[in-house]
py3Dmol code that shows the C-alpha trace and the ligand (Angstrom):
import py3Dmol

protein = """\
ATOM      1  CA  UNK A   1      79.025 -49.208 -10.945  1.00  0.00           C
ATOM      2  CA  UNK A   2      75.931 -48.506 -12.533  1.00  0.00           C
ATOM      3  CA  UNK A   3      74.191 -45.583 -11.529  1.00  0.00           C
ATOM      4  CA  UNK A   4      70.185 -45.323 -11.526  1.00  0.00           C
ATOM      5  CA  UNK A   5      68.708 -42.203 -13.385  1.00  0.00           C
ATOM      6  CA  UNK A   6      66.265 -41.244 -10.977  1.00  0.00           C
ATOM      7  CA  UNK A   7      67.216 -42.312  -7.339  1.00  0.00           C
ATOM      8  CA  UNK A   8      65.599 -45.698  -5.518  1.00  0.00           C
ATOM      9  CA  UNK A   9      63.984 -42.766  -2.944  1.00  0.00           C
ATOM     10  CA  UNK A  10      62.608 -40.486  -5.676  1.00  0.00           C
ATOM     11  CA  UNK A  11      60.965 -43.314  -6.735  1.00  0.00           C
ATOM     12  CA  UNK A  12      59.575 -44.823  -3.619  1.00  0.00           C
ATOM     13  CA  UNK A  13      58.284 -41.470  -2.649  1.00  0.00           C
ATOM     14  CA  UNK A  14      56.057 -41.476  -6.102  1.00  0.00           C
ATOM     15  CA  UNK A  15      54.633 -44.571  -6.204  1.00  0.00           C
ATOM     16  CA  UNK A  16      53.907 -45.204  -2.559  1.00  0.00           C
ATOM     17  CA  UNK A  17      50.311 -43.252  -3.036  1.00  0.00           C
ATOM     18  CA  UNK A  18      49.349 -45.750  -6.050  1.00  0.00           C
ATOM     19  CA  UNK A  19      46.082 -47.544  -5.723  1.00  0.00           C
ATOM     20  CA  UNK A  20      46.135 -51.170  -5.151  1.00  0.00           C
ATOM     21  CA  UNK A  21      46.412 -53.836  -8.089  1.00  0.00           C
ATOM     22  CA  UNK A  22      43.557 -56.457  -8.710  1.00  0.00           C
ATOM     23  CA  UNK A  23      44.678 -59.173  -8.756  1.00  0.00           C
ATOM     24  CA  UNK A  24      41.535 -60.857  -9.997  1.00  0.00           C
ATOM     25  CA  UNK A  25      41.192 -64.686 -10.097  1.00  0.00           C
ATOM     26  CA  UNK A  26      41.670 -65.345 -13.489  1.00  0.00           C
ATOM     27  CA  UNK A  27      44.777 -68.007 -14.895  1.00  0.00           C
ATOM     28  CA  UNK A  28      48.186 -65.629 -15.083  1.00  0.00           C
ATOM     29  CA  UNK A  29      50.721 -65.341 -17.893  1.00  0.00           C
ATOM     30  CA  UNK A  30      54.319 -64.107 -16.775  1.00  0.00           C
ATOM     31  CA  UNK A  31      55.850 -63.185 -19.845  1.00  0.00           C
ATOM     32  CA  UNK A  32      59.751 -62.529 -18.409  1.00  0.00           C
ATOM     33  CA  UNK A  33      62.332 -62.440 -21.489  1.00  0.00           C
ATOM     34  CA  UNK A  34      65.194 -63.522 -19.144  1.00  0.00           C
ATOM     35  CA  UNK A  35      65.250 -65.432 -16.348  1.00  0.00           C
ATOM     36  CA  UNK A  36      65.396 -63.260 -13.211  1.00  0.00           C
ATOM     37  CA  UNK A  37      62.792 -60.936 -14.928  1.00  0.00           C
ATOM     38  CA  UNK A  38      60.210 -62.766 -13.501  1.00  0.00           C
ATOM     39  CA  UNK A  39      61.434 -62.429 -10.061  1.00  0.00           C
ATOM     40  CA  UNK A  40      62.462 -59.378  -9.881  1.00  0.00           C
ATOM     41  CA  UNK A  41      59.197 -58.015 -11.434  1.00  0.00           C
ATOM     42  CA  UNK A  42      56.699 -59.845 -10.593  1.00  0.00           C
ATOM     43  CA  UNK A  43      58.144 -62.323  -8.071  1.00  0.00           C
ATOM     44  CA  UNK A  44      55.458 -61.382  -5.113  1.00  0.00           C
ATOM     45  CA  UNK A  45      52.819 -61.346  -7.296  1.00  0.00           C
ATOM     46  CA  UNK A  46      53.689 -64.536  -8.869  1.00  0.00           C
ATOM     47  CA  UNK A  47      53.762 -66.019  -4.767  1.00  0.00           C
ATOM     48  CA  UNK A  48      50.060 -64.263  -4.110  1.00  0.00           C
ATOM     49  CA  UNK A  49      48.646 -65.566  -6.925  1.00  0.00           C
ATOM     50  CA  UNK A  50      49.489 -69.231  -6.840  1.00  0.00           C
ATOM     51  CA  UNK A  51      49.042 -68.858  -3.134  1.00  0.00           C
ATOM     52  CA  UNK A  52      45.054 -68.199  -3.575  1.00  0.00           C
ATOM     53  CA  UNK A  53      45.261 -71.583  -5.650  1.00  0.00           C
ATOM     54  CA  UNK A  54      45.106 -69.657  -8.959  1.00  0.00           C
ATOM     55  CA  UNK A  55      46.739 -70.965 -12.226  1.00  0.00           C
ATOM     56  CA  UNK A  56      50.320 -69.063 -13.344  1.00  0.00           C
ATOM     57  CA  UNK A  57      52.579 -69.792 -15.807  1.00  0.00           C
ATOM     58  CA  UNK A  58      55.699 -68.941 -16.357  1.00  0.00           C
ATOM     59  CA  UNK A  59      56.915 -67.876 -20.326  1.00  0.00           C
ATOM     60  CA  UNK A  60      60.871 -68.098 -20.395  1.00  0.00           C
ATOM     61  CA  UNK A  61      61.269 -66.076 -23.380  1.00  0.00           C
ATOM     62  CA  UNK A  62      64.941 -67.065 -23.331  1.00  0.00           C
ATOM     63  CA  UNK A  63      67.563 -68.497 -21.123  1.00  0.00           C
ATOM     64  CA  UNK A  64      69.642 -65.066 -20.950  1.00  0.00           C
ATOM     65  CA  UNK A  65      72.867 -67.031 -22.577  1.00  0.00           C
ATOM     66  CA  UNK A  66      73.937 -63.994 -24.152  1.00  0.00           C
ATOM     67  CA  UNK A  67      74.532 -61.908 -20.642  1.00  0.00           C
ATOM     68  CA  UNK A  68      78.334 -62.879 -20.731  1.00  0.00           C
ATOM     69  CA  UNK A  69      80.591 -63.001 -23.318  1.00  0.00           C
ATOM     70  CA  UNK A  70      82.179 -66.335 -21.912  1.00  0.00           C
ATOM     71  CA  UNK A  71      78.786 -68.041 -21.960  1.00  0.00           C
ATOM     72  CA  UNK A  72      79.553 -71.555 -22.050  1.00  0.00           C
ATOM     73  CA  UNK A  73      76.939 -73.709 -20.245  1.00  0.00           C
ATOM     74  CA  UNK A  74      75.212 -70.343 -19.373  1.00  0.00           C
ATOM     75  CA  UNK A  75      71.878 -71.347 -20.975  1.00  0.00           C
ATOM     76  CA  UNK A  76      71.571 -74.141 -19.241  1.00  0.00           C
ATOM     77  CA  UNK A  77      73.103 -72.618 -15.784  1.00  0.00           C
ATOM     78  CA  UNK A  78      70.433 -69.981 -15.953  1.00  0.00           C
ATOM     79  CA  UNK A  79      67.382 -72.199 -16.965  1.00  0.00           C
ATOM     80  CA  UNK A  80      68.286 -73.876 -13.589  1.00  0.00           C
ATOM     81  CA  UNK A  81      68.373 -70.517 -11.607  1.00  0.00           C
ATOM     82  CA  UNK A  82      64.838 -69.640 -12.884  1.00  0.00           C
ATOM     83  CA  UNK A  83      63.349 -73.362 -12.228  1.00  0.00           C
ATOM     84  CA  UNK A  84      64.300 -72.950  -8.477  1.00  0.00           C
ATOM     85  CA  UNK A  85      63.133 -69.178  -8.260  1.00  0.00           C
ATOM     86  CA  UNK A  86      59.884 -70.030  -9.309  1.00  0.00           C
ATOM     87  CA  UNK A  87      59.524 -73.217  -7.875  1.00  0.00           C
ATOM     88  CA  UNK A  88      59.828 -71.173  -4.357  1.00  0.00           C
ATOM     89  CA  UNK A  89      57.155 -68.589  -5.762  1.00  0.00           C
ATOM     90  CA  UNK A  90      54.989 -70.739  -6.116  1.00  0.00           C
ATOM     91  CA  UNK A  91      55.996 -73.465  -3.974  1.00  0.00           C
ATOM     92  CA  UNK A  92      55.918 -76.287  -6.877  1.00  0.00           C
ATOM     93  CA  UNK A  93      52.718 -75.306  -8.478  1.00  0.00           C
ATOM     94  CA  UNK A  94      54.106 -72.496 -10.838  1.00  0.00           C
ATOM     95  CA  UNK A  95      54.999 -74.224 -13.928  1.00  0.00           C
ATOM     96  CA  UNK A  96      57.504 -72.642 -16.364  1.00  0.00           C
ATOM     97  CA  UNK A  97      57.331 -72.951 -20.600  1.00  0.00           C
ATOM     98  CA  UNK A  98      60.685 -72.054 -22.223  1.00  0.00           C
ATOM     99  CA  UNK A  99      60.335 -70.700 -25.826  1.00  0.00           C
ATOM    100  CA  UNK A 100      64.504 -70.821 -26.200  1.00  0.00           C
ATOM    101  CA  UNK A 101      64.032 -67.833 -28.207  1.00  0.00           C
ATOM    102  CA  UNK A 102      67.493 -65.845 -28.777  1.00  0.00           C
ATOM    103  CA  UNK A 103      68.440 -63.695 -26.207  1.00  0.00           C
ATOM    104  CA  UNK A 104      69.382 -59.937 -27.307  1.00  0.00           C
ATOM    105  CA  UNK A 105      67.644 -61.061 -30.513  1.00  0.00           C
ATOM    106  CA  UNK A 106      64.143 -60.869 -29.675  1.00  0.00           C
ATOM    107  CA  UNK A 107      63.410 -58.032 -32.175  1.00  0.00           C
ATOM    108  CA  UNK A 108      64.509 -59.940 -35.205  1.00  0.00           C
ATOM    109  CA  UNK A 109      61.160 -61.516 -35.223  1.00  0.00           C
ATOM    110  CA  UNK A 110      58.286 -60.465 -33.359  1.00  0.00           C
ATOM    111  CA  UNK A 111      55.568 -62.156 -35.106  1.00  0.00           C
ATOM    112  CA  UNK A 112      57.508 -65.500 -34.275  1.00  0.00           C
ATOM    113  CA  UNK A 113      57.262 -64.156 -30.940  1.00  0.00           C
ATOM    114  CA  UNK A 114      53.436 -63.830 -31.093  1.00  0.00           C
ATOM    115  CA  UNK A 115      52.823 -66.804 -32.941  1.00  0.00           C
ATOM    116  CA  UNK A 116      54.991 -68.842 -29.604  1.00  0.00           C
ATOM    117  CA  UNK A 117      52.791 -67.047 -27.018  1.00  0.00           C
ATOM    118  CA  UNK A 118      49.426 -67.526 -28.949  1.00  0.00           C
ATOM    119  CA  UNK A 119      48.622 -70.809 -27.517  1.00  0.00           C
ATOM    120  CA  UNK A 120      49.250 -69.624 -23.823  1.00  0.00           C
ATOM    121  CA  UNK A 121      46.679 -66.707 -24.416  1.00  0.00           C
ATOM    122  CA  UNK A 122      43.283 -66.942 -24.248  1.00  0.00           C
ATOM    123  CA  UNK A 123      40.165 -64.618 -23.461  1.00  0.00           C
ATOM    124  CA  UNK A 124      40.191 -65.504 -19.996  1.00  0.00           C
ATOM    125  CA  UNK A 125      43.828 -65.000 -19.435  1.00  0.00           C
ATOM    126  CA  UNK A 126      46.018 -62.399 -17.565  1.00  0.00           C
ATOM    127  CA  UNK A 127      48.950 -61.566 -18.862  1.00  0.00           C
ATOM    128  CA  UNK A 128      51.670 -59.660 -17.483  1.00  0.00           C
ATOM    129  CA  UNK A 129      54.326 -59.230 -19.344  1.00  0.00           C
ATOM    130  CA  UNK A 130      56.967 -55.795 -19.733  1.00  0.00           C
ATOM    131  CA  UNK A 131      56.277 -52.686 -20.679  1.00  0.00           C
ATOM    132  CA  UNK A 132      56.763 -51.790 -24.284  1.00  0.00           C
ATOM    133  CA  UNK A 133      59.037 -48.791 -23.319  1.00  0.00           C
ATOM    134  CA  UNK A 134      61.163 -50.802 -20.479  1.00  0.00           C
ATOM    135  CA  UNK A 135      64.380 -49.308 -21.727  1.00  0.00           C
ATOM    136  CA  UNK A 136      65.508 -52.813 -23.132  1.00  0.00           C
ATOM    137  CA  UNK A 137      65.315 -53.993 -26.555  1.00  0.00           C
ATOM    138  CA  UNK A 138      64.218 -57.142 -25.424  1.00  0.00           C
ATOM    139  CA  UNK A 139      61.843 -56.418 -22.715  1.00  0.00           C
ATOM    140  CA  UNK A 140      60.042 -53.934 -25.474  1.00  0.00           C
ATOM    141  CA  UNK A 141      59.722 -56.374 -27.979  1.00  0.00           C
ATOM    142  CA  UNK A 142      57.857 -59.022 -25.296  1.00  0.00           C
ATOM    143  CA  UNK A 143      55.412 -55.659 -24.488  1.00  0.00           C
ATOM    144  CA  UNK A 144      54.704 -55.436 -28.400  1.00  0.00           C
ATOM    145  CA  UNK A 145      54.195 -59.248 -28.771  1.00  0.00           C
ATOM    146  CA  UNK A 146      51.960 -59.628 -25.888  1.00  0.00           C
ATOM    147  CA  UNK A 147      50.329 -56.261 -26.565  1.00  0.00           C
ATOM    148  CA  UNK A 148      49.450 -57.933 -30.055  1.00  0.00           C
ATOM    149  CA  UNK A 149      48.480 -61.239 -28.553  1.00  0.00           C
ATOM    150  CA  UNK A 150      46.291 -59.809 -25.276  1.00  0.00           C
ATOM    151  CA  UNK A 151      44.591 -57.978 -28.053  1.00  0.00           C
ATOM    152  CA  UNK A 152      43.645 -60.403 -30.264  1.00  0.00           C
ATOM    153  CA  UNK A 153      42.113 -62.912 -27.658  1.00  0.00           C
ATOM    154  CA  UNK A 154      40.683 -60.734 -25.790  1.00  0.00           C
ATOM    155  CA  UNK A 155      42.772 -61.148 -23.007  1.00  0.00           C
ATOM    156  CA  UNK A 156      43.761 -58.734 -19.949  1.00  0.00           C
ATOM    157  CA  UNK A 157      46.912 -57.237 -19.874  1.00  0.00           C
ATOM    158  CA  UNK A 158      48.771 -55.490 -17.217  1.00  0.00           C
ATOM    159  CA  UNK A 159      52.536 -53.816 -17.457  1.00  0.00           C
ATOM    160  CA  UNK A 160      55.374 -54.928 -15.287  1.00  0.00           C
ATOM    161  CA  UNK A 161      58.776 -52.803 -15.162  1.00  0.00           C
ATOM    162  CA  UNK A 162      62.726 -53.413 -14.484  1.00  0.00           C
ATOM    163  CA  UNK A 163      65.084 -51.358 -16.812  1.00  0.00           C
ATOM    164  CA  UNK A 164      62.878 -48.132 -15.881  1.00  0.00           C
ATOM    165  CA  UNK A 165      63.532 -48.203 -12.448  1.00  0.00           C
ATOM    166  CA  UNK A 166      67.163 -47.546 -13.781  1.00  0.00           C
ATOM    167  CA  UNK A 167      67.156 -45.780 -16.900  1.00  0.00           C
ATOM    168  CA  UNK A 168      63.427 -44.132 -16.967  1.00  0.00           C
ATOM    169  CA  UNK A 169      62.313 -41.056 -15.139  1.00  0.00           C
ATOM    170  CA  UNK A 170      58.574 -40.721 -13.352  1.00  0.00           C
ATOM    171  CA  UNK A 171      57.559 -38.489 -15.771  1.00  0.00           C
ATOM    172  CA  UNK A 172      57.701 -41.019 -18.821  1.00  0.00           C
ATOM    173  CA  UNK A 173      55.363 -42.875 -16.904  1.00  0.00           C
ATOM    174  CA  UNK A 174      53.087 -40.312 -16.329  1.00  0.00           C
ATOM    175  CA  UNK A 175      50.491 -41.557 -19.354  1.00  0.00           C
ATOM    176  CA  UNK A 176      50.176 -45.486 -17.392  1.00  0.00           C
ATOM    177  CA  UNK A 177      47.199 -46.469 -15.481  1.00  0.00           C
ATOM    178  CA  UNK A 178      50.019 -47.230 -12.470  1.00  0.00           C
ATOM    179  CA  UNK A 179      48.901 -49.332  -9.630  1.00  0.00           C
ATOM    180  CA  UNK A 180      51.061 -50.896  -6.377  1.00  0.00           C
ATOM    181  CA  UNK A 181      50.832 -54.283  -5.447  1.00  0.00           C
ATOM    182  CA  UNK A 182      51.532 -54.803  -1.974  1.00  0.00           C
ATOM    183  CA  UNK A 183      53.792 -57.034  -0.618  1.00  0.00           C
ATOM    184  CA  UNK A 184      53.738 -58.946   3.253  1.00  0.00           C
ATOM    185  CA  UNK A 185      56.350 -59.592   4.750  1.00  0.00           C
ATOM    186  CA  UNK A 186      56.112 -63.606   3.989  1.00  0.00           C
ATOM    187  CA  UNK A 187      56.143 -62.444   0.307  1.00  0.00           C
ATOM    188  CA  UNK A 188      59.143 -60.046   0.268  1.00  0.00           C
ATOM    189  CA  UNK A 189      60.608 -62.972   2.000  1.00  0.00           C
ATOM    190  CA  UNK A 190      60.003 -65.320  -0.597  1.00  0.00           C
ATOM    191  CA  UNK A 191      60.813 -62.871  -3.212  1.00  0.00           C
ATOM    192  CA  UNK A 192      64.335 -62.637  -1.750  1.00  0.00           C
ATOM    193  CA  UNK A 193      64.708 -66.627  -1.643  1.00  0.00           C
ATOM    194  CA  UNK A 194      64.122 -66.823  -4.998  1.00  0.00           C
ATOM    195  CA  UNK A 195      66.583 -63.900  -6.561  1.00  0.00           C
ATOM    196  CA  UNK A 196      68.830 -65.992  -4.621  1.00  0.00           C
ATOM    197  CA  UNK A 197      68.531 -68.573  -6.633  1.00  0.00           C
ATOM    198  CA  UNK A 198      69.881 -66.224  -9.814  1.00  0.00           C
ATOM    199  CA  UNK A 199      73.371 -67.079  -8.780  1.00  0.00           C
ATOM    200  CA  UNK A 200      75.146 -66.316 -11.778  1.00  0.00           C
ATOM    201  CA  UNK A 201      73.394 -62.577 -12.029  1.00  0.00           C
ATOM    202  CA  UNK A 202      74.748 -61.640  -8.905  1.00  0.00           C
ATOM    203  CA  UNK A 203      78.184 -63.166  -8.231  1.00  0.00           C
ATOM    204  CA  UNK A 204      80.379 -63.637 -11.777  1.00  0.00           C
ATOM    205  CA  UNK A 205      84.076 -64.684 -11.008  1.00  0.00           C
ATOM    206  CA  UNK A 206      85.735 -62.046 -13.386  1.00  0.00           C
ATOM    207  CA  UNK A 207      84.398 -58.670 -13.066  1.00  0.00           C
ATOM    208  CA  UNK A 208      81.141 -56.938 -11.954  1.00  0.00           C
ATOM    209  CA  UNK A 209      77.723 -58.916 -11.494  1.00  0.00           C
ATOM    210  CA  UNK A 210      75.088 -58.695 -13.995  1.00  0.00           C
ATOM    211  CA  UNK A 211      73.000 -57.655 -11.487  1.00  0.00           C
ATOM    212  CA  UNK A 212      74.839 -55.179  -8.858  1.00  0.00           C
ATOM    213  CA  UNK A 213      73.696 -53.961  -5.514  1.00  0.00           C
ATOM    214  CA  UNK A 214      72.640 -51.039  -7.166  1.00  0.00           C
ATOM    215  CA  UNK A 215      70.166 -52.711  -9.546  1.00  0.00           C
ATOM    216  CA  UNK A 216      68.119 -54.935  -6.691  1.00  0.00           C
ATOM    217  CA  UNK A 217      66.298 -51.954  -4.480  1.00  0.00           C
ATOM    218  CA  UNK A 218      63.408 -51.817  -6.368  1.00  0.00           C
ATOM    219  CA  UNK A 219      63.125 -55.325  -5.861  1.00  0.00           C
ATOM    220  CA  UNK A 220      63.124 -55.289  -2.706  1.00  0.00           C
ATOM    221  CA  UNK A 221      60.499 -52.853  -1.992  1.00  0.00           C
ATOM    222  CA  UNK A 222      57.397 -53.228  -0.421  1.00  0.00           C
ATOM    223  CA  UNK A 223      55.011 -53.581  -3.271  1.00  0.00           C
ATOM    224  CA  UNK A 224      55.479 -54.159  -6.946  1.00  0.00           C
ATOM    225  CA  UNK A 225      54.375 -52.059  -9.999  1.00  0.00           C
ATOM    226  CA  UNK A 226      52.395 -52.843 -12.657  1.00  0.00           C
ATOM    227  CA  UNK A 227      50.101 -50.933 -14.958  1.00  0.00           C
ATOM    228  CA  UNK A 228      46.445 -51.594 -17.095  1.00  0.00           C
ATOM    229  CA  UNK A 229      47.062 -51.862 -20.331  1.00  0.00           C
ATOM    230  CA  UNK A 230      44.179 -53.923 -22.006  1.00  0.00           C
TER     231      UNK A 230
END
"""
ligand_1 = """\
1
ZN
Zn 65.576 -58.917 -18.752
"""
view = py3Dmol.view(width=600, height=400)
view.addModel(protein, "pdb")
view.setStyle({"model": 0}, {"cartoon": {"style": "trace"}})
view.addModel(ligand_1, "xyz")
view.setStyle({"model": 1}, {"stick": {}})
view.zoomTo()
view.show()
């Protein structure tokens, strides 16, 4: 069983006080390296969004074939997943662009990275894409590339977190611009519909789940975290 560093109610009891996300009515960018990132993340926000009639897209960074080591037919198994979790976000008007990038081997090539998000950022853009110290090799290497990319077009760019709600601590957080996004309880519910769909990260036939009990709390929270960062 995987144990979290800092408990789910340690962390509850520091970020309940944030102030509240904009939103802001500009196009969205969800930048989630596996599928079930984007969910688990950003998954309310995604719903809020596309609810007000704004733009979002979806980045699949990769298809997460790499989270087993019998993997056959996983890429495709989990591409699925993710094109029913969003299409409940955002109830068929979320619309998904896979780069097929490797999984696990996102930091063999970051500029390759940047050069596949380029055309999906623009000034007027927001993206929001992981944290560049989200306690994943992967996930970091997406917060450097989009970092890079936000930066260059002039683009917003706001922080979303997983691994840290496991493996982080508050204080290595303390230097963020944090802010809660809050989430009603038609939101949470469609938030929970759609990690549903992310079948093979939470059942797996031979052994532990990818994504054990003890790994969901934070997703099923109230609000959802994200952070300013350009
Ligand atoms: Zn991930």
């Amino acid at each position: 069983m995987i144990v979290p560093v800092t408990d789910e109610k340690t962390w509850v009891g520091q970020l309940v006080g944030l102030p509240t996300f904009n939103l802001g009515t500009t196009p969205m960018v969800v930048i989630s390296p596996h599928p079930d990132d984007e969910t688990l993340a950003a998954g309310g926000l995604i719903a809020a969004h596309s609810d007000r009639g704004r733009d979002v897209l979806v980045i699949a960074v990769t298809d997460g074939e790499n989270a087993y080591q019998e993997n056959a037919g996983l890429r495709e198994l989990r591409a699925q997943e993710q094109e029913e979790a969003v299409q409940i976000l955002g109830k068929g008007r979320v619309s998904i662009v896979r780069l097929r990038l490797e999984d696990s081997g996102l930091h063999k090539d970051v500029q390759g990275l940047e050069r596949a998000l380029e055309p999906h950022v623009s000034h007027g853009t927001h993206v929001i894409a992981p944290w560049t110290g989200d306690y994943h090799p992967d996930h970091e290497t997406c917060g450097q590339a989009a970092l890079e990319v936000a930066k260059r077009a002039g683009a917003r760019l706001s922080w979303c977190f997983f691994w840290t709600w496991h493996r982080g601590t508050p204080d290595q957080l303390h230097n963020l611009d944090l802010h809660q996004f809050r989430l009603n309880t038609g939101l949470q519910q469609r938030k929970r519909d759609a990690l549903a769909c992310h079948r093979s990260q939470l059942e797996q036939a031979n052994g532990e789940p990818i994504l054990p009990e003890s790994l969901l709390a934070p997703a099923r929270r109230g609000f959802e975290v994200f952070a300013s960062a350009c």
